[in-house]
N, C-alpha and C positions, 0 to 999 in steps of 0.2 A: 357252642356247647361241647364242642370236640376239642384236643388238646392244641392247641396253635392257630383253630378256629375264631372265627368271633361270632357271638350274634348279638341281634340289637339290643339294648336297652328301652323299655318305655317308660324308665323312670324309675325310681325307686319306693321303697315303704317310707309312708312319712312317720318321723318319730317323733313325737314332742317332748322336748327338755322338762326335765325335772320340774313336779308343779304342776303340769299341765294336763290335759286331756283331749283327745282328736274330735272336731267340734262334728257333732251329730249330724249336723244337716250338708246336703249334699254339696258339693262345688261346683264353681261353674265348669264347661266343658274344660276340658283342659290344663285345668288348674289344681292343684294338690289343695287336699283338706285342710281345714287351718288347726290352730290349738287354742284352746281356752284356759283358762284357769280351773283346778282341779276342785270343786265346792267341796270333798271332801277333808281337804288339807283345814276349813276354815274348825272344824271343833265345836265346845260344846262351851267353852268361857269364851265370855269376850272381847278379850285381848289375847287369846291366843295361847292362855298357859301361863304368859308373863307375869312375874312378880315383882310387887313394891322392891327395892331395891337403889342405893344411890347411883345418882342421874338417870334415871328411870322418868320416864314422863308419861301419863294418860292424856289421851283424845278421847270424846268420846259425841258424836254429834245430837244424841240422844239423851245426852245429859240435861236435865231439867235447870241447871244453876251453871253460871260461868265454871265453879268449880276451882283449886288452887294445884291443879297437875299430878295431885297425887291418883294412886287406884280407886277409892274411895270418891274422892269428890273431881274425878277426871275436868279437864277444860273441854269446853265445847265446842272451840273451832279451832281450825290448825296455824290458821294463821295466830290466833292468841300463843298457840303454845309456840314459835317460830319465833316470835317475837320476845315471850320470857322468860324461856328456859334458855341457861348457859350453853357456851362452846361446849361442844362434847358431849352434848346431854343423848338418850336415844329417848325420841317419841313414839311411843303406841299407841297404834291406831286401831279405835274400834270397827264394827262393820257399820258405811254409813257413806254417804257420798261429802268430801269434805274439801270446800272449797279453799282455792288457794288463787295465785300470780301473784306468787313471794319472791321476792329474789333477796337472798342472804349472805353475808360475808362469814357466820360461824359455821365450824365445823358442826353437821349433826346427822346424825343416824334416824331416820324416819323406816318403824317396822308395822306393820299392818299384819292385823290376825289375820289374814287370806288375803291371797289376791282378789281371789271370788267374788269375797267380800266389802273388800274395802278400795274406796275411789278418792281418787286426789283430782277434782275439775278444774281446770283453769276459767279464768276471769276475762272475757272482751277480745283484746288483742293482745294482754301480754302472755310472755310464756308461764304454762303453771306451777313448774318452780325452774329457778334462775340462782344456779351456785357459784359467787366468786370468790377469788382465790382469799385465802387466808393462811395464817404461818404457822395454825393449829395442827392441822393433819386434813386427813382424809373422811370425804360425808358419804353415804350410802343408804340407798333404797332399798327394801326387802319386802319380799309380799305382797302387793299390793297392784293396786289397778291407777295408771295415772292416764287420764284423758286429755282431749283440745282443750276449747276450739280448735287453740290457734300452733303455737311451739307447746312439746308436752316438756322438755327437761331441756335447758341451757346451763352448759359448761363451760364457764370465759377466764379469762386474766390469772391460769395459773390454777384454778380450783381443780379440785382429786374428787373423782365421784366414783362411785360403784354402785351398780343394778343387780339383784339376786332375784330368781322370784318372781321379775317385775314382767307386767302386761300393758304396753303402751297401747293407745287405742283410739284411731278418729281422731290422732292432728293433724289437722288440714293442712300446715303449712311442712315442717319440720317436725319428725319424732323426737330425735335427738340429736344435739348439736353441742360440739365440743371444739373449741378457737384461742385463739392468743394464748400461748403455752398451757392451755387443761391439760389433762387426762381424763377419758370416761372408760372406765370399765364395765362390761356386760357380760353376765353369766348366767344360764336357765333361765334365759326370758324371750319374749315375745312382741313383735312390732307388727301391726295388723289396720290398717285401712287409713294409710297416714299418706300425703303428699311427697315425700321425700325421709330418708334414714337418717342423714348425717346431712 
């Protein structure tokens, strides 16, 4: 505390990135508080504000009818919309737990009205989503919650990803994994009760 002095450290204030909130309940001894998703980020529509707009894509788990992607008659699971929307397209996701273990070679932009809100599960043993490389551009997560079981996000053979937002959560095996010339990008996000980061 004196000028040329030291004294100890026992740690610092924990800060949660952008998004986030210091999770209310206590820690174990020793261990810093974790960060959650901020529920109030999630709003009051449900997709988040987002508007019909081209390559604009709805999810919506809640939807009564398959639906054809647009705002109005949004698809119902995300794997439909992964499969029929174009390279490039961004998918919006409503608030909903919405199953995946996709693995895809287009470019695509998956945005979730909240992380809070919205969940990406994965399927058995594969990872729940699986991006390889393509000669479109660059895919990206924002918002949103993606869970195990098993791998939550694989980046292979060259494929460009980015995480905004995002709350990985309970992959048992691998959070995230990125191999044979990827790139993953992570920014204001959160990795929390996983078996290994990378």
């Amino acid at each position: 505390g004196t000028s040329g002095g030291c004294r100890p450290l026992q740690g610092v204030d924990w800060l949660c990135p952008k998004g986030f909130v210091v999770d209310a309940t206590a820690p174990e001894a020793g261990a810093l508080p974790g960060c959650l998703p901020d529920p109030v980020l999630c709003g009051d529509d449900p997709f988040g504000g987002i508007q019909s707009a081209p390559g604009h894509y709805f999810v919506d788990v809640q939807a009564t009818a398959l639906g054809d992607g647009s705002r109005a008659e949004p698809w119902k699971t995300l794997t439909t919309a992964i499969s029929e929307a174009p390279a490039g397209a961004t998918l919006v996701l409503a608030n909903g737990t919405h199953l995946a273990g996709v693995t895809t070679t287009k470019e695509l932009h998956l945005r979730g009205r909240c992380a809070h809100g919205v969940r990406i599960m994965g399927v058995g043993d594969q990872s729940t989503l699986t991006f390889l490389g393509n000669a479109a551009g660059s895919s990206s997560l924002r918002d949103l919650t993606i869970l195990g079981p098993n791998k939550a996000v694989a980046v292979e053979q060259g494929a460009q990803v980015s995480l905004e937002g995002v709350y990985v959560d309970g992959a048992r095996s691998v959070a995230l994994r990125s191999r044979t010339g990827a790139t993953l990008t992570v920014r204001d996000s959160v990795v929390a009760h996983t078996g290994e980061l990378l």
